[in-house]
C-alpha positions in Angstrom: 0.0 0.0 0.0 1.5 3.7 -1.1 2.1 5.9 1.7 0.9 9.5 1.4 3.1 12.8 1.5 2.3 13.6 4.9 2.5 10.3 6.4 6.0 10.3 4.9 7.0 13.3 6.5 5.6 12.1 10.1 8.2 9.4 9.1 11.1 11.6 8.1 10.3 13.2 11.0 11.0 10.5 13.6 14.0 9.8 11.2 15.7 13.1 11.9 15.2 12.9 15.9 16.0 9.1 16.0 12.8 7.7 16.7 10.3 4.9 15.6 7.6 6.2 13.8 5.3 3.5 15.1 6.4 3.1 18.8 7.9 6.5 19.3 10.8 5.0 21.3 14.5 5.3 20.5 16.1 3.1 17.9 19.5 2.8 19.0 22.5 1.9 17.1 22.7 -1.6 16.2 19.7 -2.7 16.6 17.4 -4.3 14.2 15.9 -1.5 11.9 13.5 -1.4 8.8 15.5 0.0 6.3 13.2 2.0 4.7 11.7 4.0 7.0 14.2 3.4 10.1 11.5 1.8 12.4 12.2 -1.1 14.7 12.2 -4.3 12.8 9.7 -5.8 15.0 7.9 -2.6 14.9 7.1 -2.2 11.1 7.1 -6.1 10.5 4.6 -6.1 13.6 2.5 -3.3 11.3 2.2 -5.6 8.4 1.3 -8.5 11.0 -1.8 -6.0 12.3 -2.8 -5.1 8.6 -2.8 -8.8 7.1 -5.2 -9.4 10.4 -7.2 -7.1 9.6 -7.6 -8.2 6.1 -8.7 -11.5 7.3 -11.5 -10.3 9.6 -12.5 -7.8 7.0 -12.8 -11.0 4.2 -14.0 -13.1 7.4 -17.0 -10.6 7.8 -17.6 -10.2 4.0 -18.0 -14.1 3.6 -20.9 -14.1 6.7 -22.6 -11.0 4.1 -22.2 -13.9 1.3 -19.4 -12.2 -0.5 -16.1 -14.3 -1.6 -13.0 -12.8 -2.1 -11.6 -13.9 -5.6 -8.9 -16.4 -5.4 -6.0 -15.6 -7.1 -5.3 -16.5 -10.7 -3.3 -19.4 -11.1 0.0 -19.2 -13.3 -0.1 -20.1 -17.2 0.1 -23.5 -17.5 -0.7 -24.7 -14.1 -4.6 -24.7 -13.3 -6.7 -27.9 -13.8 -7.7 -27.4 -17.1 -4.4 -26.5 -18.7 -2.6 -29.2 -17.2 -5.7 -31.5 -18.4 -5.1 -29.8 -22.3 -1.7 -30.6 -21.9 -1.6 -34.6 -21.4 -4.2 -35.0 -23.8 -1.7 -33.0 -26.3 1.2 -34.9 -25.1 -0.7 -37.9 -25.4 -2.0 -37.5 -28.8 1.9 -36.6 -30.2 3.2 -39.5 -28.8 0.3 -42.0 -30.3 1.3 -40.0 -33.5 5.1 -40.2 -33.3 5.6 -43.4 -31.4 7.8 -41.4 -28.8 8.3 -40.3 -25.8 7.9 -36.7 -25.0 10.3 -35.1 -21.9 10.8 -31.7 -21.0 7.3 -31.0 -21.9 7.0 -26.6 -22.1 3.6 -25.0 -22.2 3.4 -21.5 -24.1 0.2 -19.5 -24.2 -0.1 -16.5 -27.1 -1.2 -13.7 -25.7 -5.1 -13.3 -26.0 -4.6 -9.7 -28.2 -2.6 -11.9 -30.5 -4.2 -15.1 -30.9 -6.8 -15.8 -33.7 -6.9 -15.0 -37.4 -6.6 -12.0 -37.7 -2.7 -12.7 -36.6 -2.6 -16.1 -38.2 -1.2 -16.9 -34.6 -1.9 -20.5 -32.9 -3.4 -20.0 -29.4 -1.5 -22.5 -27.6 1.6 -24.7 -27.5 4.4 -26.7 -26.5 7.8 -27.2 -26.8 9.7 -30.8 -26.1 12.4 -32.9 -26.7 11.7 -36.9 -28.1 13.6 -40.0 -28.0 13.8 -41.3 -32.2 13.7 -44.8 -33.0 16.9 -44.7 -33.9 18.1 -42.9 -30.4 18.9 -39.5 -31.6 16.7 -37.3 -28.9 15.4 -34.1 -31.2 13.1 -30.8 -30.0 10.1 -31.0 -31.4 7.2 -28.2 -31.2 3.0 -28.4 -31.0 0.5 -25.8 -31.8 -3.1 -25.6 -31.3 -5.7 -23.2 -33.1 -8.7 -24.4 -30.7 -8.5 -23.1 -26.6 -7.2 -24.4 -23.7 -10.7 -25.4 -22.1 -11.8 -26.9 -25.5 -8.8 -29.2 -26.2 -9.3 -30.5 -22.5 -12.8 -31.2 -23.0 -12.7 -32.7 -26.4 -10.8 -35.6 -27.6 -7.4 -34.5 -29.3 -5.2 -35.4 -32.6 -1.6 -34.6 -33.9 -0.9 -34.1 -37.2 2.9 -33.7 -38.2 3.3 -30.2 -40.4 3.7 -30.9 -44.2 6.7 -28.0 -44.2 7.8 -28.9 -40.8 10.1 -31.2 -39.1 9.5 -32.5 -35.1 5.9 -29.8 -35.4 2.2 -30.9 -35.1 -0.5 -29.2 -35.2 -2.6 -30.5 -32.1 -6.8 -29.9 -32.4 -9.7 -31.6 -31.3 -10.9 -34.5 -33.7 
């Protein structure tokens, strides 16, 4: 949370006499200190203790209104349904190539850029595969259909006609 211009100078203020802003006592030499604003340690850590408390009771009391904070967003990649999109993609490239897929990477286009209008796929991967013959290659999927579709919806690879170690990944 931003501090104001006067609530900075009540701390500049305690600063320049050698005080804690938030305790008023001393804050000798060596001791533990916050650097920022020159507080006790405990003092300004203690602060951030009282405000994250009051945050609870405040979401606490907006839950017993029927209210439910938001959780927060999960990274790309990570959530249920991405992680679903992505075996079912792994999956369907290995059926195709008969290999096994390691270092599995999930990229996600960025939603101003996806579509036709860009002639950008929505979603991918990137990978590296064992050959039959041994070599271990990196290898690259696409998909033009979303997340939450190609983990509802059976998928299929198909290898790119100008492309080597690429499939394009869609629902059947």
């Amino acid at each position: 949370m931003a501090r104001s211009d006067q609530e900075w100078n009540g701390i500049y203020k305690h600063m320049d006499a050698g005080t804690c802003y938030v305790c008023g006592k001393p804050v000798k030499t060596g001791s533990a200190i916050y650097g920022l604003t020159g507080a006790h340690y405990d003092c300004e850590v203690g602060t951030g203790r009282a405000y994250e408390a009051a945050v609870i009771r405040i979401e606490d009391a907006l839950a017993n209104l029927g209210v439910v904070a938001q959780r927060p967003r999960v990274p790309e990649g990570k959530g249920k349904v991405a992680k679903k999109a992505i075996a079912k993609a792994v999956a369907a490239i290995e059926k195709e190539t008969g290999a096994k897929l390691t270092g599995v990477l999930f990229w996600n286009q960025k939603g101003n850029f996806r579509g036709p209008k860009w002639d950008l796929a929505r979603w991918g991967l990137q990978f590296s595969m064992q050959l039959p013959n041994g070599n271990i290659v990196r290898g690259s999927s696409h998909s033009w259909a979303t997340v939450t579709m190609c983990a509802n919806l059976p998928l299929q690879a198909h290898e790119e006609r100008d492309s080597l170690y690429s499939y394009n990944v869609e629902p059947q």
